[in-house]
PDB file of N, H, CA, C and O in Angstrom:
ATOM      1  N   UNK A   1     140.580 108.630  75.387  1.00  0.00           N
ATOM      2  CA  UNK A   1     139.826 109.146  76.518  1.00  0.00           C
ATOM      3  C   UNK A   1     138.471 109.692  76.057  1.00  0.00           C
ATOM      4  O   UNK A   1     137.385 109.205  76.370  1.00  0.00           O
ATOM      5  N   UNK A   2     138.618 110.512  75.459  1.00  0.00           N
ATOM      6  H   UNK A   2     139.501 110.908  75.205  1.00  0.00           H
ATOM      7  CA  UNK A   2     137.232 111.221  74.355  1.00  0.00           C
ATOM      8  C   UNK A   2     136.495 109.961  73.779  1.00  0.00           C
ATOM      9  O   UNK A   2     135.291 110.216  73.807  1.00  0.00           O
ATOM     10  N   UNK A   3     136.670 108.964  73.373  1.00  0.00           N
ATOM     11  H   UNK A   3     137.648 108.757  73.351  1.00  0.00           H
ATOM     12  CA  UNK A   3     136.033 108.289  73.031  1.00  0.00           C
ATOM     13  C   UNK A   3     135.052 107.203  73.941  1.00  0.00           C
ATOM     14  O   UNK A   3     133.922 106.719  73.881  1.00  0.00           O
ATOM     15  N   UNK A   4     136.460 107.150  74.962  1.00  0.00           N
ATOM     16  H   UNK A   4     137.378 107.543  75.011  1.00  0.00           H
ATOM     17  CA  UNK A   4     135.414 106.480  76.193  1.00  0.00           C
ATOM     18  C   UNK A   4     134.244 107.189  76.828  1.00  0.00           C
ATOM     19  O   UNK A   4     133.245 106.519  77.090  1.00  0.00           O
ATOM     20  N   UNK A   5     134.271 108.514  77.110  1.00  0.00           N
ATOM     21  H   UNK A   5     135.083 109.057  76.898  1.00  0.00           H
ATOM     22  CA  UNK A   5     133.212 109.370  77.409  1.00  0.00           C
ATOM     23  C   UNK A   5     132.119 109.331  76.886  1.00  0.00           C
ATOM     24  O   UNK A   5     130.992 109.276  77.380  1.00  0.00           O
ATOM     25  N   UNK A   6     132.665 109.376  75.279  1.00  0.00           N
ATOM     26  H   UNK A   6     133.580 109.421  74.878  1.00  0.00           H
ATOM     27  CA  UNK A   6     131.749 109.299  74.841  1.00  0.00           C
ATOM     28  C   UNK A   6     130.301 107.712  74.323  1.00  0.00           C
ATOM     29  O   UNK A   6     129.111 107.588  74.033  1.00  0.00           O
ATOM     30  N   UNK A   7     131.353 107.014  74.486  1.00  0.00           N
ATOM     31  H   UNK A   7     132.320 107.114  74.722  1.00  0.00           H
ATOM     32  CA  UNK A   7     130.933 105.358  75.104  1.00  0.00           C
ATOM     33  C   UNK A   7     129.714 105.343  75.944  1.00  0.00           C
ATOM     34  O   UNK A   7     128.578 104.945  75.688  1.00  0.00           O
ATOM     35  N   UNK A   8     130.331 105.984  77.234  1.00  0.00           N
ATOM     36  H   UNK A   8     131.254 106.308  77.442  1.00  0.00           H
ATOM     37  CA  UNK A   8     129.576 105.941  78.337  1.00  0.00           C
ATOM     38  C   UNK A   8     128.702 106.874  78.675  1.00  0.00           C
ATOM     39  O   UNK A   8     127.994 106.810  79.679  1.00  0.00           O
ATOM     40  N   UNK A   9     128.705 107.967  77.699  1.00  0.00           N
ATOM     41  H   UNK A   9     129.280 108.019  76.883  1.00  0.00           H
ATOM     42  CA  UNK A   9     127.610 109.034  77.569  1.00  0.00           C
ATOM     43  C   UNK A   9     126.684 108.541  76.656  1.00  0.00           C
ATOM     44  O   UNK A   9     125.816 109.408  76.546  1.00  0.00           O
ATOM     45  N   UNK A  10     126.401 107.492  75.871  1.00  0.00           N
ATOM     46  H   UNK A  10     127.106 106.788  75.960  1.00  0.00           H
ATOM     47  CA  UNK A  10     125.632 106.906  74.956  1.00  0.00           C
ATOM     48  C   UNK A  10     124.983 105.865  75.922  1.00  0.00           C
ATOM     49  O   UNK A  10     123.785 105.753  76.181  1.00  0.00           O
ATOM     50  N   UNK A  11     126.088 105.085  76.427  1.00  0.00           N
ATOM     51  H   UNK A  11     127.061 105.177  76.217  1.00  0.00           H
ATOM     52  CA  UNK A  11     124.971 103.819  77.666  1.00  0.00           C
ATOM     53  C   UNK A  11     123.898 104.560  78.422  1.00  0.00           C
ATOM     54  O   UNK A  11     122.693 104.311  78.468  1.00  0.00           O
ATOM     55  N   UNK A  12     124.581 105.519  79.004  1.00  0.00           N
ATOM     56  H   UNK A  12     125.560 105.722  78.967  1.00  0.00           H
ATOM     57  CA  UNK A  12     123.922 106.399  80.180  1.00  0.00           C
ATOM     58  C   UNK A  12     122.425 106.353  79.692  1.00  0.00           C
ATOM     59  O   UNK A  12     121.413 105.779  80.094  1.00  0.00           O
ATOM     60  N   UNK A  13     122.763 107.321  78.512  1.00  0.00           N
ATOM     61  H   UNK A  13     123.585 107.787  78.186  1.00  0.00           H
ATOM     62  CA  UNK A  13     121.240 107.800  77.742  1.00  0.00           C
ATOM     63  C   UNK A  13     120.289 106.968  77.452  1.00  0.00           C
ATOM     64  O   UNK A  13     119.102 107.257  77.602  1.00  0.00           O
ATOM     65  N   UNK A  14     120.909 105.296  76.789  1.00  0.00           N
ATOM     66  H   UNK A  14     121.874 105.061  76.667  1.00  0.00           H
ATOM     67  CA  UNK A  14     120.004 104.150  76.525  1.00  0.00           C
ATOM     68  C   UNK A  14     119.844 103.646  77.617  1.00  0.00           C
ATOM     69  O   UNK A  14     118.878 102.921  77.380  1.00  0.00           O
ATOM     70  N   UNK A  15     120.117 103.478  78.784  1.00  0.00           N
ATOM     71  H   UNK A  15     120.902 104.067  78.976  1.00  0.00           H
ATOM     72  CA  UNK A  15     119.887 102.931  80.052  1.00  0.00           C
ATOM     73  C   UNK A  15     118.367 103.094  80.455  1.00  0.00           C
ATOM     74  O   UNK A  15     117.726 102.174  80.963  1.00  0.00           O
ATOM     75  N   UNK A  16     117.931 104.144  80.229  1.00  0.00           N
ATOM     76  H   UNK A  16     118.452 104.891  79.816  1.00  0.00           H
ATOM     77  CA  UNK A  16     116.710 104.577  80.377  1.00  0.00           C
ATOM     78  C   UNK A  16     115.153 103.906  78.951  1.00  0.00           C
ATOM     79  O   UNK A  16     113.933 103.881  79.113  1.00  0.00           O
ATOM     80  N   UNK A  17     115.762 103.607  78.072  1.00  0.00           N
ATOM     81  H   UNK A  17     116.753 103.627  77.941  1.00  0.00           H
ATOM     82  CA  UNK A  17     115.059 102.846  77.450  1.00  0.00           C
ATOM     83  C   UNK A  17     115.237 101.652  77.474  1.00  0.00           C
ATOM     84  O   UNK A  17     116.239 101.009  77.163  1.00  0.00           O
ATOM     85  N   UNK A  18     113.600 101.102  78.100  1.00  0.00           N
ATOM     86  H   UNK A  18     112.786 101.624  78.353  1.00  0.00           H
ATOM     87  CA  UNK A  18     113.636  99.985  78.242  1.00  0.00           C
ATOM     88  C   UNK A  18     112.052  99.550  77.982  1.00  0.00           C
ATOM     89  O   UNK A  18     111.050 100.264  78.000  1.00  0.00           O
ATOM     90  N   UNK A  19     112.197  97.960  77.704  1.00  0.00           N
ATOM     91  H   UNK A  19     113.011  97.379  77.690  1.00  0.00           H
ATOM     92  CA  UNK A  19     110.562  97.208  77.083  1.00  0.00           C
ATOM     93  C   UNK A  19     110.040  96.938  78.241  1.00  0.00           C
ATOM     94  O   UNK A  19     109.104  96.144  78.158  1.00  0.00           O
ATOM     95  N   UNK A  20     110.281  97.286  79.262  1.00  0.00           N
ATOM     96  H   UNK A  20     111.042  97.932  79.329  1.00  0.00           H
ATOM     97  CA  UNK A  20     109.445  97.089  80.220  1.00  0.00           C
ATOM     98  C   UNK A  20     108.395  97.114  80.256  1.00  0.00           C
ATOM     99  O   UNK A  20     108.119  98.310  80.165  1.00  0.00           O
ATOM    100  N   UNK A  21     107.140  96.335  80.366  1.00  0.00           N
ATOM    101  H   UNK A  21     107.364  95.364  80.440  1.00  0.00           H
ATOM    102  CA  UNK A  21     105.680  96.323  80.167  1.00  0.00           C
ATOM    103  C   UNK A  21     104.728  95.960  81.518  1.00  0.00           C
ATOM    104  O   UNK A  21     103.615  95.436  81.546  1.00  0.00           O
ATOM    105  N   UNK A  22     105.470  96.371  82.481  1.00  0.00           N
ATOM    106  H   UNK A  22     106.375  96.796  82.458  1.00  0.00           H
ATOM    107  CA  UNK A  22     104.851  95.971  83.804  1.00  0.00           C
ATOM    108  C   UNK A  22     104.339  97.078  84.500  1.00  0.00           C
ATOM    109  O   UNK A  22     103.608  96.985  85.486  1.00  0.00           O
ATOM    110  N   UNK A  23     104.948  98.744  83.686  1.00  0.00           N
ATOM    111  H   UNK A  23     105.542  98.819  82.885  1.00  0.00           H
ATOM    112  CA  UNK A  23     104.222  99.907  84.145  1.00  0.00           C
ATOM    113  C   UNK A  23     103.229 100.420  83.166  1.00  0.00           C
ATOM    114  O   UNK A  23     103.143 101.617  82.893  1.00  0.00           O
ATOM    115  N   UNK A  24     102.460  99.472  82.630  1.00  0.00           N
ATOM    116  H   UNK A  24     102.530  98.500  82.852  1.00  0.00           H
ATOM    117  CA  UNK A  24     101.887 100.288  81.229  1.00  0.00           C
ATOM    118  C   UNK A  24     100.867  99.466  81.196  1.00  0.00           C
ATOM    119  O   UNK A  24     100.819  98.255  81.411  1.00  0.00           O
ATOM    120  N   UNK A  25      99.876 100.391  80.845  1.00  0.00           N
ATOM    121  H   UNK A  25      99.915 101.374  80.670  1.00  0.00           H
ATOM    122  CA  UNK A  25      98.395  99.761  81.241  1.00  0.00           C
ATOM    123  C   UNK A  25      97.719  98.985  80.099  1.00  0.00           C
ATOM    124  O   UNK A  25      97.582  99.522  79.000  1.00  0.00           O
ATOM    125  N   UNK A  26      97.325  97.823  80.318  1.00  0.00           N
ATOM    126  H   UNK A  26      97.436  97.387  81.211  1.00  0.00           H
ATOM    127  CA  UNK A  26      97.556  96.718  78.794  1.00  0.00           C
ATOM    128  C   UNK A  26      96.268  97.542  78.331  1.00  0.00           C
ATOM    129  O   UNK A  26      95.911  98.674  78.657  1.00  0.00           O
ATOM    130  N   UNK A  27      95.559  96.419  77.285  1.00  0.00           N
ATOM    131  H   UNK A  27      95.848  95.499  77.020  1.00  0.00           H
ATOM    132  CA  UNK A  27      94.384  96.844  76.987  1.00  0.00           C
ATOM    133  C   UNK A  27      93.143  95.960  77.307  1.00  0.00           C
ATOM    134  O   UNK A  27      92.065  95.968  76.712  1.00  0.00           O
ATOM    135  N   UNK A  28      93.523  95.180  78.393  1.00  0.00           N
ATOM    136  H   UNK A  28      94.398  95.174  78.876  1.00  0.00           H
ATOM    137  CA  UNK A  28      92.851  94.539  79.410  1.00  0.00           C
ATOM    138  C   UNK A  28      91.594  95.155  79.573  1.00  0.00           C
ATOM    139  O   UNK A  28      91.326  96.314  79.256  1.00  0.00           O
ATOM    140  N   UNK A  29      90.525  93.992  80.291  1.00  0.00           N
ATOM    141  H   UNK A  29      90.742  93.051  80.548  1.00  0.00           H
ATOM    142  CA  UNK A  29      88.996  94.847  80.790  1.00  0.00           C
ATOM    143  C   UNK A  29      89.463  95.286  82.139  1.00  0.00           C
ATOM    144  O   UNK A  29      89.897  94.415  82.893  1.00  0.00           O
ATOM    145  N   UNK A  30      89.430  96.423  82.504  1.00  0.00           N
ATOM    146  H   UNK A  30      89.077  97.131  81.891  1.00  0.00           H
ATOM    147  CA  UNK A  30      89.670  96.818  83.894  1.00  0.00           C
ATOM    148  C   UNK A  30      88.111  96.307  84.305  1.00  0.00           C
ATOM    149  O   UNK A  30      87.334  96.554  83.383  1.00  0.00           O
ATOM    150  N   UNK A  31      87.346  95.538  85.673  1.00  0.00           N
ATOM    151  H   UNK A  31      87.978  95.338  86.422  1.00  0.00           H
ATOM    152  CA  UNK A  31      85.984  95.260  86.145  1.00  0.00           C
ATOM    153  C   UNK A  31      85.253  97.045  86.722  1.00  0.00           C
ATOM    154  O   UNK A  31      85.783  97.877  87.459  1.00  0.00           O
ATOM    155  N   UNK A  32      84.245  97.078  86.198  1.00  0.00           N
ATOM    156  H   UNK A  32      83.815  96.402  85.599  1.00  0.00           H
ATOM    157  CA  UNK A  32      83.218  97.858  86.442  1.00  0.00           C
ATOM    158  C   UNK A  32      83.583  98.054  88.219  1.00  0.00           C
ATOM    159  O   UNK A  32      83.962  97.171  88.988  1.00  0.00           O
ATOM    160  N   UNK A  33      83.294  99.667  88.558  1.00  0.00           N
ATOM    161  H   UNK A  33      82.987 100.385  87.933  1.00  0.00           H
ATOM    162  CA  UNK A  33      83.661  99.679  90.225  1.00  0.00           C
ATOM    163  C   UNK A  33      82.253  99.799  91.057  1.00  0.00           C
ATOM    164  O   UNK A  33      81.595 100.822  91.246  1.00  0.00           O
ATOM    165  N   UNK A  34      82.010  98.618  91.450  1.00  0.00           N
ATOM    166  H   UNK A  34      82.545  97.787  91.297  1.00  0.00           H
ATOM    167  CA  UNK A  34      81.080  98.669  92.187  1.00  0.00           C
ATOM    168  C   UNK A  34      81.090  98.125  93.355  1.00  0.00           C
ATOM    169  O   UNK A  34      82.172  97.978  93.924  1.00  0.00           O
ATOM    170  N   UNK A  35      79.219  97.479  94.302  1.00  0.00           N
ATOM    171  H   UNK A  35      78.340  97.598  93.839  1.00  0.00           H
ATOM    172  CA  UNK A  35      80.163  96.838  95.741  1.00  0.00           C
ATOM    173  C   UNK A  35      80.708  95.651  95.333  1.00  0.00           C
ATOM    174  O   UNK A  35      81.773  95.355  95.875  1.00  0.00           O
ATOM    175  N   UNK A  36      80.266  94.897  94.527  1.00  0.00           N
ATOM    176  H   UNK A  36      79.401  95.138  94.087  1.00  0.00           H
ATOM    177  CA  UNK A  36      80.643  93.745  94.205  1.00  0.00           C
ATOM    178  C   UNK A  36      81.977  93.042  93.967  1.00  0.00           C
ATOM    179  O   UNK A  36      82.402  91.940  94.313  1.00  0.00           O
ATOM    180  N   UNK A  37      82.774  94.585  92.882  1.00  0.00           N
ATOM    181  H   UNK A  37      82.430  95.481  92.600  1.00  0.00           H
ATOM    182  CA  UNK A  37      83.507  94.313  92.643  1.00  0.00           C
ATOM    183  C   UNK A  37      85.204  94.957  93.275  1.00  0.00           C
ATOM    184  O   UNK A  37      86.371  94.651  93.032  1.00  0.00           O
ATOM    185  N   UNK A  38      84.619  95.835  94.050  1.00  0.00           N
ATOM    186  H   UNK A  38      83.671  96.085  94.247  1.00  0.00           H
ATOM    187  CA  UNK A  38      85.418  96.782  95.105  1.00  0.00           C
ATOM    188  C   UNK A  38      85.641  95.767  96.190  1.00  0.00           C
ATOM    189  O   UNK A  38      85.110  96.122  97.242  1.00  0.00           O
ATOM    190  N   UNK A  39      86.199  94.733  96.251  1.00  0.00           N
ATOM    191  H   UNK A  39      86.630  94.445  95.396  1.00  0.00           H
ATOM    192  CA  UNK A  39      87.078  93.923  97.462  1.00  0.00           C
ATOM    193  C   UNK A  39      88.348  93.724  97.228  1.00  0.00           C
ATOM    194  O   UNK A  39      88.877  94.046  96.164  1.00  0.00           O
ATOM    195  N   UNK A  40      89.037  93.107  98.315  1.00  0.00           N
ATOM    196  H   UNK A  40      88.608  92.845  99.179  1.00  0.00           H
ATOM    197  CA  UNK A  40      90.393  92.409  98.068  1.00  0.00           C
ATOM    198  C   UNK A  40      90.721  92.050  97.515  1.00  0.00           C
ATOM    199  O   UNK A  40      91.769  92.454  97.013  1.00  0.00           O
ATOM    200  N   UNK A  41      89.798  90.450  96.942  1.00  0.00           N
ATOM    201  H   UNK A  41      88.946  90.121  97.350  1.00  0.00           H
ATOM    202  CA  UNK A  41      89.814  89.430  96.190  1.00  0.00           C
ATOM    203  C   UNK A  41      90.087  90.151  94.876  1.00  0.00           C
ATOM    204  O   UNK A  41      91.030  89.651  94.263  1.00  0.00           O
ATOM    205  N   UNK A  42      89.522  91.176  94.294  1.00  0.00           N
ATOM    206  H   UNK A  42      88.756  91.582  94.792  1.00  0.00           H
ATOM    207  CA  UNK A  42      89.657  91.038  93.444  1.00  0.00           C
ATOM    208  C   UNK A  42      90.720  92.253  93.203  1.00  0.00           C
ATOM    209  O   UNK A  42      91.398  92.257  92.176  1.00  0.00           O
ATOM    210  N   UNK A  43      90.832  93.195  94.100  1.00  0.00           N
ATOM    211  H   UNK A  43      90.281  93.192  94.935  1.00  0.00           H
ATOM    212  CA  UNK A  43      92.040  93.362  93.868  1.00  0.00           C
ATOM    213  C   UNK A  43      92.933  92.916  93.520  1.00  0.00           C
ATOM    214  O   UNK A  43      93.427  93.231  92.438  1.00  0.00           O
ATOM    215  N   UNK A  44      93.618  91.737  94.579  1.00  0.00           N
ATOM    216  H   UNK A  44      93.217  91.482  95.458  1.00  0.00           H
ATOM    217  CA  UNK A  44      94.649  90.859  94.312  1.00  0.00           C
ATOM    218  C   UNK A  44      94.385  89.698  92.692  1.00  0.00           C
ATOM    219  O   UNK A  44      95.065  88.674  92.626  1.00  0.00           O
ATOM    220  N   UNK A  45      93.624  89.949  91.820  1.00  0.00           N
ATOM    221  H   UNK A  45      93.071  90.781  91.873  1.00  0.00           H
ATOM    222  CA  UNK A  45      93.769  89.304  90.454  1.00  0.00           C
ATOM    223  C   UNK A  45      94.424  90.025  90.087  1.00  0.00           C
ATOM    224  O   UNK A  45      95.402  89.570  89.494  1.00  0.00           O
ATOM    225  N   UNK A  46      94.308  91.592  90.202  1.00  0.00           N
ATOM    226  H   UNK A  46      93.514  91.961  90.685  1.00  0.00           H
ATOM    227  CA  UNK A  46      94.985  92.411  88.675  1.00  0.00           C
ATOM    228  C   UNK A  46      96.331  92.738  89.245  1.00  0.00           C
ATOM    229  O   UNK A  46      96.725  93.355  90.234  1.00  0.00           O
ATOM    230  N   UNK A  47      97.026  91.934  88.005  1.00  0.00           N
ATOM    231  H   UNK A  47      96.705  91.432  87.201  1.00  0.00           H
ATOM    232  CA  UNK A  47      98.087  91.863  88.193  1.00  0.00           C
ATOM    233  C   UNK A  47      99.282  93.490  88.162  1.00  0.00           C
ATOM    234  O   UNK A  47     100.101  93.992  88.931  1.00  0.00           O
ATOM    235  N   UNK A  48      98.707  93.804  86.766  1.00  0.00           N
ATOM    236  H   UNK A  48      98.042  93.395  86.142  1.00  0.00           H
ATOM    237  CA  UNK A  48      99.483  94.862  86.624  1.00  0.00           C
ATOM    238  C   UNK A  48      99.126  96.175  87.592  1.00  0.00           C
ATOM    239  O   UNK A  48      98.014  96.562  87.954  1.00  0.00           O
ATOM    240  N   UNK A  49     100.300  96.669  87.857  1.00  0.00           N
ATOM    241  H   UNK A  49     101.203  96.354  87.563  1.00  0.00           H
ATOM    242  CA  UNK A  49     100.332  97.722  89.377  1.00  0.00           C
ATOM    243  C   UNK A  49      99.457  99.254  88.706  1.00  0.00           C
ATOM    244  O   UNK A  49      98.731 100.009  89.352  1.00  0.00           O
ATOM    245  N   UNK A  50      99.685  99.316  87.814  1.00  0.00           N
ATOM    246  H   UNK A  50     100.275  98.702  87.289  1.00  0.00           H
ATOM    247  CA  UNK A  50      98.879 100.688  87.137  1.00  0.00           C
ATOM    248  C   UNK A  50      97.339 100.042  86.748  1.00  0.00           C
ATOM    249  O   UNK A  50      96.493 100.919  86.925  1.00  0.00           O
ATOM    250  N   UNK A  51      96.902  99.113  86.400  1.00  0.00           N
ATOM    251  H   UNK A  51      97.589  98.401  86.256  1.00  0.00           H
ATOM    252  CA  UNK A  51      95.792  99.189  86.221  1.00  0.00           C
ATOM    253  C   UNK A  51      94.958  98.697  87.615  1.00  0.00           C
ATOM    254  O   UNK A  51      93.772  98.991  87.757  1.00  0.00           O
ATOM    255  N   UNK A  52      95.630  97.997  88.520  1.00  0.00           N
ATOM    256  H   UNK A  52      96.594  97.758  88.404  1.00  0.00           H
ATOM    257  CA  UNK A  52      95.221  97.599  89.783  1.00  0.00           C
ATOM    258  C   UNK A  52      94.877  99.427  90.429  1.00  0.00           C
ATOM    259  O   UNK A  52      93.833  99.887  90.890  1.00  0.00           O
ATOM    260  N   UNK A  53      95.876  99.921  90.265  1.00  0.00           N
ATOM    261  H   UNK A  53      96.725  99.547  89.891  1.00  0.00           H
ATOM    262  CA  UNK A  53      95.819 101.481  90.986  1.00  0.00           C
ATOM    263  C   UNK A  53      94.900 102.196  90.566  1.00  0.00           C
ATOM    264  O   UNK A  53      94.195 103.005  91.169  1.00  0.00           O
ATOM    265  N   UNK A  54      94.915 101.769  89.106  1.00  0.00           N
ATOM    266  H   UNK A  54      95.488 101.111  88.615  1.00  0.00           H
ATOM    267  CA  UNK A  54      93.711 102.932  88.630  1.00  0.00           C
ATOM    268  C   UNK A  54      92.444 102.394  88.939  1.00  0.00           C
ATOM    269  O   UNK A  54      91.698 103.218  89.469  1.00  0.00           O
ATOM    270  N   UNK A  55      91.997 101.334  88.784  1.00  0.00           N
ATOM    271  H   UNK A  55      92.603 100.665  88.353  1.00  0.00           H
ATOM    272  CA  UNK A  55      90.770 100.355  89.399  1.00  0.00           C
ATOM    273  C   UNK A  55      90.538 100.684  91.125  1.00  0.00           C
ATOM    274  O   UNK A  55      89.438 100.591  91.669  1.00  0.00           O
ATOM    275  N   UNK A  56      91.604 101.017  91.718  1.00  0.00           N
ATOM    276  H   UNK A  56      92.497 101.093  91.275  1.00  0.00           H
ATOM    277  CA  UNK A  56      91.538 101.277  93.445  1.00  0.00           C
ATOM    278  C   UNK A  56      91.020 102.477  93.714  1.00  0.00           C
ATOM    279  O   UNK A  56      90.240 102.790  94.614  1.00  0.00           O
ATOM    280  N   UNK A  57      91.686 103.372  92.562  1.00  0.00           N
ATOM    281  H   UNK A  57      92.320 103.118  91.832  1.00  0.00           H
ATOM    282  CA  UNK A  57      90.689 104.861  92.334  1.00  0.00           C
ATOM    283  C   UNK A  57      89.727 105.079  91.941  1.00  0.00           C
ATOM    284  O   UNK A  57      89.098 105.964  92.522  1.00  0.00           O
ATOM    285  N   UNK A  58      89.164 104.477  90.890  1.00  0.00           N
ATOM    286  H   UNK A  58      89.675 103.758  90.419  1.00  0.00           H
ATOM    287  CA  UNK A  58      87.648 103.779  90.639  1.00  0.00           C
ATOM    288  C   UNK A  58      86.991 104.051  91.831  1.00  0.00           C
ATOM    289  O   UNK A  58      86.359 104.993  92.309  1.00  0.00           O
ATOM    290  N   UNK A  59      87.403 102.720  92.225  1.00  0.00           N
ATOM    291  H   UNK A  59      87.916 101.955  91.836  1.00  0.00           H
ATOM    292  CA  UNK A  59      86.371 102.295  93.350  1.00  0.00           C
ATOM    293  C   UNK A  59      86.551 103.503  94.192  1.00  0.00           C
ATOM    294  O   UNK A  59      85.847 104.358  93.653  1.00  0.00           O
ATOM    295  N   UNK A  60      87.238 104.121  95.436  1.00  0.00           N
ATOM    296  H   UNK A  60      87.810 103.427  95.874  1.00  0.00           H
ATOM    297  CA  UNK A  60      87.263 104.929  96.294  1.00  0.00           C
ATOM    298  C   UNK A  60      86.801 106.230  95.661  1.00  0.00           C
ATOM    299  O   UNK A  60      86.709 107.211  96.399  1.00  0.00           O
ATOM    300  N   UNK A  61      86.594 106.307  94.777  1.00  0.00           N
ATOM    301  H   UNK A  61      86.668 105.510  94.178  1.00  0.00           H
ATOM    302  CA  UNK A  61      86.254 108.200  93.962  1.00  0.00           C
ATOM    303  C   UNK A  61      84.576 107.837  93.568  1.00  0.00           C
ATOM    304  O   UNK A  61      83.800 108.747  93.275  1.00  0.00           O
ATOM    305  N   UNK A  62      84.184 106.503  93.606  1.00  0.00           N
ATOM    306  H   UNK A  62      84.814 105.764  93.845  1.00  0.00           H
ATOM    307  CA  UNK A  62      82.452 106.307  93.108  1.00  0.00           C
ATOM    308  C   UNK A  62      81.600 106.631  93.763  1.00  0.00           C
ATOM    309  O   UNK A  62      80.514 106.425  93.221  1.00  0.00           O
ATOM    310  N   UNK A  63      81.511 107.279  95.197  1.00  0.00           N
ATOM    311  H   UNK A  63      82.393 107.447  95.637  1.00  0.00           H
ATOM    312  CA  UNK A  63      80.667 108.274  95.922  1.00  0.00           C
ATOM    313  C   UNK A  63      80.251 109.298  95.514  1.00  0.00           C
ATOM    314  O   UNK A  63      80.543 109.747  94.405  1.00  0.00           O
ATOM    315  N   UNK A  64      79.599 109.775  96.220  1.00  0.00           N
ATOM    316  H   UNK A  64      79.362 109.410  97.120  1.00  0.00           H
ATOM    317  CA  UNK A  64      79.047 111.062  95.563  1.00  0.00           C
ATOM    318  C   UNK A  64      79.259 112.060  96.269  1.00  0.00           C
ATOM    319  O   UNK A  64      78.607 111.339  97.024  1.00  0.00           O
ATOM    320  N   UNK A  65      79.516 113.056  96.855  1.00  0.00           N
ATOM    321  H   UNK A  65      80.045 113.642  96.241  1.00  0.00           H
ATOM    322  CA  UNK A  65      79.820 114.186  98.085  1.00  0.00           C
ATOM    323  C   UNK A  65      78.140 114.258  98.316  1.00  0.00           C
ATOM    324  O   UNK A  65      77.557 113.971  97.270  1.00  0.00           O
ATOM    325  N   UNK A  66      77.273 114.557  99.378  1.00  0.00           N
ATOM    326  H   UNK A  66      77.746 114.790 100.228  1.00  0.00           H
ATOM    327  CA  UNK A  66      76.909 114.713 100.266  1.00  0.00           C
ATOM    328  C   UNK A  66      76.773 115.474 101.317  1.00  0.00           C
ATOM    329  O   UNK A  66      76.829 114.882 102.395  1.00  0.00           O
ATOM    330  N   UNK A  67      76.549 117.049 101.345  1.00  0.00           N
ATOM    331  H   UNK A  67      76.504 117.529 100.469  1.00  0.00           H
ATOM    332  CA  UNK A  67      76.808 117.505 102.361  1.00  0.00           C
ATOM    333  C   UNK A  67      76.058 117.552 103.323  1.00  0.00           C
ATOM    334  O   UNK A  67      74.904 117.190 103.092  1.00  0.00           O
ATOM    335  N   UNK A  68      76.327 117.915 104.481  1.00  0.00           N
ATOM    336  H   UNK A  68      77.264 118.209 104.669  1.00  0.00           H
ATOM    337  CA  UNK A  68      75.461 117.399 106.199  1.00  0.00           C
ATOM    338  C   UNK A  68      74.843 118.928 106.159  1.00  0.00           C
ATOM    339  O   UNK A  68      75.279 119.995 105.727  1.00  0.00           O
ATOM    340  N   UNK A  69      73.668 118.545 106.788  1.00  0.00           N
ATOM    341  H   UNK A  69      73.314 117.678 107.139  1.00  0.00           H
ATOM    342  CA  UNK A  69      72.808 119.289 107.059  1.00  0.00           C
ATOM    343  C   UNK A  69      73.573 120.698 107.778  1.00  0.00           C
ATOM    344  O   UNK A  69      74.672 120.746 108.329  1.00  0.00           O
ATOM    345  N   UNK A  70      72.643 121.728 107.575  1.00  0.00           N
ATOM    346  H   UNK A  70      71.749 121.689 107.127  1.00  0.00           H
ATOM    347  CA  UNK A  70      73.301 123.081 108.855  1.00  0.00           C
ATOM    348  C   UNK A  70      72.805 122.881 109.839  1.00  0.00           C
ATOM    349  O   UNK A  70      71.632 122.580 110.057  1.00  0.00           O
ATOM    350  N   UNK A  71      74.067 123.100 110.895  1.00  0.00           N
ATOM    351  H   UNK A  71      75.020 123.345 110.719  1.00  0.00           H
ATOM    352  CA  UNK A  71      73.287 123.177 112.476  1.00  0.00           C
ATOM    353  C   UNK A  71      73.802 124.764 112.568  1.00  0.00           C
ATOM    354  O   UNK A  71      74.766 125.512 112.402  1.00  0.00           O
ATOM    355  N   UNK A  72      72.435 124.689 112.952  1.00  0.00           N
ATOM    356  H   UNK A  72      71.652 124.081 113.086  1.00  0.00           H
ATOM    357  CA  UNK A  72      71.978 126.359 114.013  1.00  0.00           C
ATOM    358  C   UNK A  72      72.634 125.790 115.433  1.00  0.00           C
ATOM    359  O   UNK A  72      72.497 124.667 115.918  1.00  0.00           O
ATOM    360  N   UNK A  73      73.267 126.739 115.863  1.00  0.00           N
ATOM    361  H   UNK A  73      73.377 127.652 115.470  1.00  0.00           H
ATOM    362  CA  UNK A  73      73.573 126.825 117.285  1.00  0.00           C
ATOM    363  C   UNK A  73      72.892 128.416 117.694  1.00  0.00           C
ATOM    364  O   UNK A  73      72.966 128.841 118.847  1.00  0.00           O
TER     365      UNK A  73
END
């Protein structure tokens, strides 16, 4: 019995290591965020979901804040 526990308290733990390389950001050129390159199209090339995400934040964070004038009332 003790030994099976302990079996399955060892899978448990390695279950979680894994080579998965589809959440890990290669060392790929992520494209420069500009208008050019801030569309769909090219969204949909990058494949991998973390560097696509981080490239989506790029682009949407490359503004500058701006604040609006004061109105006097």
């Amino acid at each position: 019995m003790k030994k099976a526990i302990l079996i399955m308290s060892f899978l448990v733990l390695l279950s979680g290591c894994t080579d998965d390389k589809t959440n890990q950001i290669s060392q790929s050129v992520i494209p420069e965020a500009n208008d050019e390159n801030c569309t769909d199209a090219v969204f949909n090339t990058i494949k991998n979901k973390l560097e696509r995400d981080a490239f989506k934040s790029a682009c949407f964070h490359r503004s500058k804040f701006v604040p609006s004038p004061k109105v006097q009332w």
